[in-house]
C-alpha positions in Angstrom: -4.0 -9.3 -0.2 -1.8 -11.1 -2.4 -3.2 -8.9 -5.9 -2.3 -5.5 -3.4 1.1 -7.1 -2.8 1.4 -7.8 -6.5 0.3 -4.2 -7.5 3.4 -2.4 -5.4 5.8 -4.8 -6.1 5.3 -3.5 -9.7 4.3 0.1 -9.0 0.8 0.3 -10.6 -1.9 1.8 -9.1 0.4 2.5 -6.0 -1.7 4.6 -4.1 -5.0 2.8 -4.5 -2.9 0.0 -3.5 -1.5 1.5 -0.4 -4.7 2.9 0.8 -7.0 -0.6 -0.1 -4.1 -2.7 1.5 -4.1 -0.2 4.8 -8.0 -0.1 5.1 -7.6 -4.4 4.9 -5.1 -4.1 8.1 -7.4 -1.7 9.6 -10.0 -4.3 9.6 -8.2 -7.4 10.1 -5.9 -5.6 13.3 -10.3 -4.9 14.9 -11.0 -8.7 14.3 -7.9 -9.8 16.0 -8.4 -7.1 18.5 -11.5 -8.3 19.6 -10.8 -11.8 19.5 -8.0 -10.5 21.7 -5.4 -12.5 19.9 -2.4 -10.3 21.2 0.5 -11.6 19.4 -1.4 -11.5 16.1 -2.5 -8.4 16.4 1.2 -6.7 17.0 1.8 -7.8 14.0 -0.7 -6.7 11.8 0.5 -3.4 13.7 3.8 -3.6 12.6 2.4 -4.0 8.9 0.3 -1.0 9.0 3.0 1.2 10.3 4.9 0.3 7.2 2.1 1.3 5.1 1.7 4.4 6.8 5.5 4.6 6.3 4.5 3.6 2.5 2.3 6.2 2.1 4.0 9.0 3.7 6.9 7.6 1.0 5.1 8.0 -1.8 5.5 11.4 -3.0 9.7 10.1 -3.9 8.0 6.8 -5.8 10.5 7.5 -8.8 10.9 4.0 -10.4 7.5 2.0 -10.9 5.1 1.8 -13.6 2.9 4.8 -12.4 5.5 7.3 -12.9 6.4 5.9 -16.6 3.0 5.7 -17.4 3.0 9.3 -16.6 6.2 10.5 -18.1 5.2 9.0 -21.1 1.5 10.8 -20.7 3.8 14.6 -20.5 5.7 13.4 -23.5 3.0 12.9 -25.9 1.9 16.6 -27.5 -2.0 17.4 -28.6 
């Protein structure tokens, strides 16, 4: 979890990210559910309604290392 974290705090691989980190809540929120943890698993709720909110966001991802990777991809000519 903490190499996902460290991933969108810098913006590389942000997608990937997003999508690995949200599958991880996906499975973590079923454990807890059926341990039927309650408090626990409201918050591993809350965290994958912010990456859902993440991912919905991610089209207007201007400054991370992803989109100067690719501006400096268009730059370069053949």
């Amino acid at each position: 979890m903490a190499i996902l974290g460290f991933l969108l705090l810098l913006g590389f691989c942000t997608r990937l990210a997003l999508v690995t980190g949200s599958l991880l809540i996906l499975a973590l929120t079923f454990g807890t559910a059926l341990r039927q943890d309650w408090s626990t698993a409201g918050v591993q709720l809350i965290d994958a309604a912010v990456y859902a909110a993440l991912l919905a966001l991610d089209r207007w991802n201007d400054y991370s290392l992803d989109q100067l990777f690719s501006l400096s991809r268009s730059r370069v000519g053949p």
